[in-house]
C-alpha positions in Angstrom: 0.0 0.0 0.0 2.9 2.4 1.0 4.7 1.5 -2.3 1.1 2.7 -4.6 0.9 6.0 -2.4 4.5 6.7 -3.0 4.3 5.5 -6.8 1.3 7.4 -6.8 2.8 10.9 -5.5 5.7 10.3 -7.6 3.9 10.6 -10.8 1.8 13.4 -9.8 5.0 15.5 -9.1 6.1 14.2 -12.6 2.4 15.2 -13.8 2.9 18.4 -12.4 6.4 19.1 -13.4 4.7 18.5 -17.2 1.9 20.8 -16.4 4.1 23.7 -15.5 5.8 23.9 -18.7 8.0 27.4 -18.7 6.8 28.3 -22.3 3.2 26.7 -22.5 -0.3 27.9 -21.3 -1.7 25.0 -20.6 -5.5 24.8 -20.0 -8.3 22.1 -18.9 -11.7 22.6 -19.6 -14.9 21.7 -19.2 -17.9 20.7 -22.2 -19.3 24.1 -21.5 -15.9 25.6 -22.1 -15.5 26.6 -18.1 -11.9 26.2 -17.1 -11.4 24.0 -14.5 -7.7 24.3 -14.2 -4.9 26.1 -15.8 -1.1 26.7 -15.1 0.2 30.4 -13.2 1.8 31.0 -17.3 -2.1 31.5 -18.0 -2.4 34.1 -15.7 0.9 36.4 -16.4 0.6 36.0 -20.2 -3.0 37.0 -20.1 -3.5 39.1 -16.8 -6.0 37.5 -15.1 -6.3 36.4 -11.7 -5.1 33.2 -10.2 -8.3 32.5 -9.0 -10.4 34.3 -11.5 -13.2 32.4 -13.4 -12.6 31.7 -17.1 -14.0 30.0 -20.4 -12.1 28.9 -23.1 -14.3 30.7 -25.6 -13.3 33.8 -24.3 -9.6 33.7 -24.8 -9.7 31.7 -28.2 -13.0 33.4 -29.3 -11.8 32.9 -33.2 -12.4 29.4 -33.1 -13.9 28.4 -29.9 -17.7 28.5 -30.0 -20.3 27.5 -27.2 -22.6 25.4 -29.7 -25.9 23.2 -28.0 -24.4 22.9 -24.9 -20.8 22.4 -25.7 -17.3 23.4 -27.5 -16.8 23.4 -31.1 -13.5 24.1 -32.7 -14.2 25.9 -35.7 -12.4 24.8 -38.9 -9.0 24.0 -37.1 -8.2 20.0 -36.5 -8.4 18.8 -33.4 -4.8 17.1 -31.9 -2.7 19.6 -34.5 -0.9 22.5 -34.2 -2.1 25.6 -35.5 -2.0 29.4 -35.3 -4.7 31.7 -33.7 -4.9 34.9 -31.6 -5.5 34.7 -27.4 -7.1 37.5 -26.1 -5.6 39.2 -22.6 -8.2 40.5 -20.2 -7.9 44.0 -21.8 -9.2 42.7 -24.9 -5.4 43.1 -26.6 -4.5 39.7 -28.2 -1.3 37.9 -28.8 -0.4 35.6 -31.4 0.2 31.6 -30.2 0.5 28.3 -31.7 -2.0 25.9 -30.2 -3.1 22.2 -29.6 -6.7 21.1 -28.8 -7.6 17.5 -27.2 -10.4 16.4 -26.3 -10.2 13.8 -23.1 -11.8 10.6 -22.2 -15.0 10.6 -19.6 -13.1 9.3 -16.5 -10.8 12.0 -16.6 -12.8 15.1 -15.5 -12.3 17.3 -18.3 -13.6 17.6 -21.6 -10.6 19.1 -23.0 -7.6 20.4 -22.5 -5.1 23.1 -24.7 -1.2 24.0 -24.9 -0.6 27.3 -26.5 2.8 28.9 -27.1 3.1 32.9 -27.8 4.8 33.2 -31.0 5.0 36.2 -31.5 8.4 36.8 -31.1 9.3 34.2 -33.7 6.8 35.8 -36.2 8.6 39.0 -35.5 11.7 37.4 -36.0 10.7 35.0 -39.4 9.2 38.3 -40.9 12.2 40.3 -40.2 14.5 37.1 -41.8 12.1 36.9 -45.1 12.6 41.2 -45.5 16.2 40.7 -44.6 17.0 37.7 -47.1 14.7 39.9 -50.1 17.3 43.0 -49.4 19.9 40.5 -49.7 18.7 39.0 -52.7 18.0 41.8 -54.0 21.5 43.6 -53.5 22.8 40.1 -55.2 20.9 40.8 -58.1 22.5 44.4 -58.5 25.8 43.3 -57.3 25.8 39.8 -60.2 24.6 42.4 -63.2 27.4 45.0 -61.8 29.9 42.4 -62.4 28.6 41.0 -65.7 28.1 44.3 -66.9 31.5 45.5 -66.2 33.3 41.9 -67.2 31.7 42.7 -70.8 32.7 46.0 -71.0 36.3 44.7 -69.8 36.4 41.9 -72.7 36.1 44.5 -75.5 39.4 46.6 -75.0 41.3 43.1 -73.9 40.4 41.1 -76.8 41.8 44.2 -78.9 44.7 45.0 -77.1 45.1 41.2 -77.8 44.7 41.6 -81.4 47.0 44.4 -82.0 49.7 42.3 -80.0 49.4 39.4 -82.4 49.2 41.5 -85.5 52.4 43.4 -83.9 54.1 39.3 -83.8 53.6 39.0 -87.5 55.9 42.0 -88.1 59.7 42.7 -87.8 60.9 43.2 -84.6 63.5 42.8 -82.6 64.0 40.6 -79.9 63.3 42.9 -76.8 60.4 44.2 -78.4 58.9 40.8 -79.7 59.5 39.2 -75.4 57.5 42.4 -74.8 54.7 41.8 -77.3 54.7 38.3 -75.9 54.2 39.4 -72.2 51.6 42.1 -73.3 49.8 38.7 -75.3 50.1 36.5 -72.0 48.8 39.2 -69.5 45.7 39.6 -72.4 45.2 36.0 -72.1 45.3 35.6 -68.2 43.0 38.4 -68.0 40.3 36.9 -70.1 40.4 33.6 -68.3 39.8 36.1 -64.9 37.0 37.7 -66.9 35.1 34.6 -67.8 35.7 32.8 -64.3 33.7 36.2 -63.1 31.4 35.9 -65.4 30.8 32.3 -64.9 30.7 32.6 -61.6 28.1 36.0 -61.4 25.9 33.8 -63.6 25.8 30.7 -61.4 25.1 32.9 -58.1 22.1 34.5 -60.5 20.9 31.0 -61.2 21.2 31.6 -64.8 24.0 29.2 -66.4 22.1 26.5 -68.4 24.1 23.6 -70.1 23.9 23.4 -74.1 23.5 19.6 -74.7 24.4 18.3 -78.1 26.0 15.6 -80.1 29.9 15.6 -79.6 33.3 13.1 -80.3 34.0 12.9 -76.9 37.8 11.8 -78.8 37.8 15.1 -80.6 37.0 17.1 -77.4 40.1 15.1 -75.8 42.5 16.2 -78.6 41.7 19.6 -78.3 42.1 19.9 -74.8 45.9 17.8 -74.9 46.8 20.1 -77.4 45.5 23.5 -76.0 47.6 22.3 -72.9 50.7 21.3 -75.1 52.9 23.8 -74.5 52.6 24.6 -71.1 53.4 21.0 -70.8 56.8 21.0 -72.8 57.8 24.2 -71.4 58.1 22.5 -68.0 59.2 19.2 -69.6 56.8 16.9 -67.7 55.6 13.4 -68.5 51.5 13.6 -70.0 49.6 10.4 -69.7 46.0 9.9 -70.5 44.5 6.1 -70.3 40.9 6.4 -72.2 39.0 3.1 -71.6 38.1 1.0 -75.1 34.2 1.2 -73.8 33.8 4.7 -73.5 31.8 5.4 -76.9 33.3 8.4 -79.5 29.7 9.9 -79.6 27.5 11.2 -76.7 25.2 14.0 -75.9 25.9 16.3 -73.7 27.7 19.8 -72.8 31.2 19.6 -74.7 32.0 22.8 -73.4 31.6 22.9 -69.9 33.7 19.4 -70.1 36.6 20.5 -71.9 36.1 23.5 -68.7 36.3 21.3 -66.1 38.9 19.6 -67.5 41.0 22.0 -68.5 40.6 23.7 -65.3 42.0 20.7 -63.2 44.4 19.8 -66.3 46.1 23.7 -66.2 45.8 23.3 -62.4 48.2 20.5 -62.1 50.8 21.9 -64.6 50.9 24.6 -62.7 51.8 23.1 -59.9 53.7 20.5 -60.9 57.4 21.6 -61.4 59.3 17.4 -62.0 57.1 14.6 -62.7 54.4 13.6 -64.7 50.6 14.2 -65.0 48.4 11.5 -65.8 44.6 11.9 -66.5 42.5 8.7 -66.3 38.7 7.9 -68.0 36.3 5.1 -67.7 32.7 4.3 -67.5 31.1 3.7 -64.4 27.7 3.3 -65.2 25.8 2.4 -68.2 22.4 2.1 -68.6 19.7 1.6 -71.2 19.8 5.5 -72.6 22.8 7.2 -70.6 25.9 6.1 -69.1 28.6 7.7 -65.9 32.3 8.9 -67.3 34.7 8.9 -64.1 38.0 11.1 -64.6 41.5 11.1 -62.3 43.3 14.2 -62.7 47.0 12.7 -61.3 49.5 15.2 -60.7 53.3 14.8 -58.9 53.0 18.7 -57.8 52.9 20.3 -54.5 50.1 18.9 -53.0 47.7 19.9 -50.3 47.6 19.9 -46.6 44.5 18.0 -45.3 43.8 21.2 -43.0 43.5 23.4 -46.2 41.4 20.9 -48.2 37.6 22.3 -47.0 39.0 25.6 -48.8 39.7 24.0 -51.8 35.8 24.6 -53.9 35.1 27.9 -52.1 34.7 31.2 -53.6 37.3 33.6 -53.9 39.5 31.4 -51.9 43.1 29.5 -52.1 44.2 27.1 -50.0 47.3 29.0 -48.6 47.9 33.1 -49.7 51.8 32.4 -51.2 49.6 30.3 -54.0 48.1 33.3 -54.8 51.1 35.4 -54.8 53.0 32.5 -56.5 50.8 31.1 -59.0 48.1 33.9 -59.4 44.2 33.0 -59.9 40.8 34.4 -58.4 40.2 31.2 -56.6 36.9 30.6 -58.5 38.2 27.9 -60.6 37.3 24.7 -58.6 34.4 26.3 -57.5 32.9 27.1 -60.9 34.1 23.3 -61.6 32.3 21.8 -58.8 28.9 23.9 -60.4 29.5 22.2 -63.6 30.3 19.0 -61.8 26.6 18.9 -59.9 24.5 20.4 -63.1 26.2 17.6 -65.0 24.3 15.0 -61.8 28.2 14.3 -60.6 30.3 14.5 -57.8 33.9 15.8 -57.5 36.4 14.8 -54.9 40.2 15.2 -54.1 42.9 13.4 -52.0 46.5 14.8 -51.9 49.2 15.0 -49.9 51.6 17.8 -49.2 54.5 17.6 -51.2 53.2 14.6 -52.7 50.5 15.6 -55.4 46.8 15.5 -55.8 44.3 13.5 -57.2 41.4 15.7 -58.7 38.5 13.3 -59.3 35.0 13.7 -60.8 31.9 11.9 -62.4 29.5 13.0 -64.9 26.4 11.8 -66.9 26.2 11.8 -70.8 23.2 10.7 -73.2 24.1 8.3 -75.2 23.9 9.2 -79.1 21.7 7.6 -81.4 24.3 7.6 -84.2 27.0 5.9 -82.1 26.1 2.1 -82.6 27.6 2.6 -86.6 30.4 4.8 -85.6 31.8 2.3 -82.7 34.3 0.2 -84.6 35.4 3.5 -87.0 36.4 5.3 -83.4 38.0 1.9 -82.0 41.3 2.4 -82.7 41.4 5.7 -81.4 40.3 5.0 -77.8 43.5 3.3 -76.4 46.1 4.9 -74.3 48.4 7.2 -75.4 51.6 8.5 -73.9 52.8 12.5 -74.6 56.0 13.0 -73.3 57.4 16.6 -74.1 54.9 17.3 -77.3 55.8 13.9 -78.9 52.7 11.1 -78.9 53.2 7.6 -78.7 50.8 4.8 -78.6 51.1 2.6 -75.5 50.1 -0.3 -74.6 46.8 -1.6 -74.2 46.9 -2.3 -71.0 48.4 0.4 -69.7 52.0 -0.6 -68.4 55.3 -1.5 -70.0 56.7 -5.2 -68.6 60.1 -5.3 -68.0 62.8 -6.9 -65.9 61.6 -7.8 -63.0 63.5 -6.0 -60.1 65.3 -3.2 -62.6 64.6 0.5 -62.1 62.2 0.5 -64.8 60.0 -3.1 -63.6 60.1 -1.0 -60.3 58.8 2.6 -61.2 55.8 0.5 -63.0 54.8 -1.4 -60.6 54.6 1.8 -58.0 52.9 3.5 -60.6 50.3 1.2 -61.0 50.1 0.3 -57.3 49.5 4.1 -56.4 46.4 4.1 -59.3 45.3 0.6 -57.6 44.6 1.6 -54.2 43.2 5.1 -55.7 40.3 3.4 -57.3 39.5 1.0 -54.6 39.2 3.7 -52.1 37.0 5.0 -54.5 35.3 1.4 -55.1 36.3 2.1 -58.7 36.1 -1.4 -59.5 36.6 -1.5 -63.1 39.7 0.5 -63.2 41.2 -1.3 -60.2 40.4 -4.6 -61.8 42.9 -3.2 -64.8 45.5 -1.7 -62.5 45.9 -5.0 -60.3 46.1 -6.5 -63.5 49.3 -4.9 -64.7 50.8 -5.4 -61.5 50.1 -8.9 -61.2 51.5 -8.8 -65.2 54.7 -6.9 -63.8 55.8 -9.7 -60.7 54.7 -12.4 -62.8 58.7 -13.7 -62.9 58.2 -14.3 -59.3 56.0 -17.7 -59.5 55.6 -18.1 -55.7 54.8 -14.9 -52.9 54.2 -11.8 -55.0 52.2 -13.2 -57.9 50.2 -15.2 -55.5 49.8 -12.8 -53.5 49.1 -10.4 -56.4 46.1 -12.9 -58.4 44.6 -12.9 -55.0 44.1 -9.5 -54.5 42.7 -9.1 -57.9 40.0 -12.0 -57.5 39.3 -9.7 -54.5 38.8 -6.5 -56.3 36.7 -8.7 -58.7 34.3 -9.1 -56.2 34.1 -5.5 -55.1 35.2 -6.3 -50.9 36.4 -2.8 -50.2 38.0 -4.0 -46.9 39.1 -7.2 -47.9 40.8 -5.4 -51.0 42.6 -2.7 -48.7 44.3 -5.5 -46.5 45.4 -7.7 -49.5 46.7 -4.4 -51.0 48.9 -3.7 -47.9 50.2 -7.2 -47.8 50.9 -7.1 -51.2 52.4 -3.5 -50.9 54.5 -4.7 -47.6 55.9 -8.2 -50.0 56.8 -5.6 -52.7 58.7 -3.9 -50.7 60.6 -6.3 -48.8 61.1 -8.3 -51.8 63.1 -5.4 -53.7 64.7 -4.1 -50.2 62.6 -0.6 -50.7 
């Protein structure tokens, strides 16, 4: 018996502990709308007396009616919030949020309300809604301001760029032809500022659409290799780009904004890459019945980036350390305008680097497939291997991707690294295509050794086979750890 009284106080304190709710009214009421109990925030919110008589009608009186005998909620749902006015005892009001229940027989009451003044947080949502017009509004001004002035900018560039060239074509002598070529380049970098700005003013404005057409996706490749060329043989670095045999020529989609992105994480790495080589990987991820998934690796021997600096890297206006800008130059819009591109094209873009150790730029995108591309297949074939540009010069490579050679000499070595470092890339990634390819060429590059490392090598690749990302990881390191011991690295 002592146990039920003391079980039974207990949850009355918890019952009244509920019922004295700092920021609720809370009221009980009878059928007539009489209220037969209420909590003291009734009385200082409202101003009536503790232990004055009230009706519910009279404090909700927009949508509590006395109706034969009892009260009606009037066109609000009963057990849901809503908003509605509760009058003070001077007749003022105040706006709340409210529930209405109505309660079983056997507890006393015939209803009972919480209600919550809100009018603070209307004040405060009204003044958020004016505030984000102004704002919107002053981003409006501000995004034709800078397209306005970006245009008027491209006019005088593009001809002090002209009468530069036209100045080449004539004699001159060597001083004044450097300077000609400096007054060309400056042209140049300033209209790759200007259309980053205007890029970027039109993606805040929500106004960049993509163009989707027909394109050789093996065309739009050449270009961009070529456009990047000479930056490429000026700092004598190794170019490598491994297109995958199922990627059709054809598709549909925006060739331009591509051959941006692209070219933006291509220049990117030449720049800062001073010794080493750049490699830029393709392969299908996903195909399905009318459009298919192109994944890209951007591989670059540069620099590299601190993991601290890496949430700055596809932010506006920003670099991931103030000597790049003063070093290298560049508004800091580039990756940003690239991720853009990246999710109007329904992709994703990521990076992992290492300072002093290079980056990996990585990105997916979807293309339409193109009517026209089952009879142009076999005629494009031969031109979606490998290739190899080393210093301007292209060579085909190999089909799979790697050169064998002695096992253990400098050359067997730097391969197998090489395709090691791509391996555990795309298996991080769950790239399981491309890794399938990479473990491939290593277990093609240790095949002279017929016990430990090829064994340990095929097994690893019937792992990445089956897509166990874990599984795959460990093999990798075991196999990575062998390697290593076996050539005393």
């Amino acid at each position: 018996m002592v146990d039920n009284i003391e079980q039974y106080e207990q949850r009355m304190k918890r019952y009244m502990t509920l019922f004295q709710v700092p920021e609720d009214m809370v009221f009980f009421f009878e059928k007539d709308g009489r209220i037969c109990e209420r909590n003291l925030l009734v009385s200082k919110q409202l101003d009536y007396e503790e232990d004055e008589e009230l009706y519910i009608q009279d404090i909700f009186r927009s949508i509590m009616k006395l109706k034969d005998g009892k009260i009606t909620l009037c066109a609000k749902p009963i057990g849901e919030r809503f908003e509605t006015v509760a009058y003070r005892k001077n007749h003022t009001c105040i706006t709340v949020g409210a529930y209405v229940f109505l309660l079983k027989e056997d507890t006393g009451c015939y209803g009972m309300c919480y209600a919550r003044n809100i009018a603070m947080q209307k004040k405060a949502t009204k003044e958020l809604i004016s505030a984000k017009a102004e704002v919107e509004e002053v981003n409006k001004e501000r995004n034709e301001l800078v397209a306005n002035v970006t245009h008027e900018l491209r006019t005088p560039v593009n001809g002090v760029m002209g009468l530069a060239q036209n100045l080449l074509e004539t004699e001159l002598t060597s001083e004044q032809r450097d300077s000609v070529e400096v007054i060309k380049q400056c042209c140049s970098n300033m209209i790759k500022i200007i259309n980053n700005i205007l890029d970027y003013s039109k993606l805040q404005a929500g106004k960049f659409t993509l163009e989707i057409r027909e394109f050789s996706f093996h065309e739009m490749l050449d270009k961009l290799v070529k456009m990047n060329t000479p930056q490429i043989e000026e700092k004598g670095l190794k170019f490598i780009c491994n297109v995958s045999e199922d990627i059709p020529n054809m598709m549909i989609g925006d060739e331009l904004r591509l051959t941006q992105i692209l070219n933006n994480l291509l220049s990117n790495a030449i720049k800062f890459t001073s010794v080493g080589q750049i490699v830029v990987n393709v392969i299908k991820t996903i195909d399905l019945a009318d459009e298919f998934e192109l994944f890209f690796m951007v591989i670059d021997s540069g620099i590299g980036i601190a993991e601290e600096e890496m949430d700055k890297l596809f932010k506006s206006f920003s670099q991931v350390d103030a000597s790049i800008t003063r070093r290298f130059g560049g508004t800091g819009l580039g990756l940003n305008i690239v991720k853009n591109l990246v999710d109007m094209m329904d992709g994703n873009i990521n990076v992992e680097s290492e300072k002093g150790k290079g980056s990996t730029f990585s990105f997916s995108v979807r293309m339409k497939k193109a009517v026209s591309e089952d009879a142009k297949t076999e005629e494009n074939k031969e031109n979606t291997s490998s290739y190899l540009f080393n210093l301007g010069n292209v060579t085909k490579d190999e089909e799979d991707g790697s050169k064998i050679y002695k096992l253990g000499s400098d050359e067997n070595i730097k391969e197998i690294n090489e395709n090691m470092e791509k391996l555990v890339i795309c298996i991080e990634m769950e790239n399981w295509d491309r890794a399938n390819t990479f473990a491939e060429n290593v277990k093609q590059l240790v095949a002279e050794d017929t016990m430990n490392l090829k064994r340990k090598a095929f097994r690893l690749q019937m792992t990445v086979r089956k897509g166990a990302h874990e599984a795959a990881i460990e093999q990798y390191e075991e196999l990575k750890k062998a390697i290593n011991e076996y050539f005393d690295l």
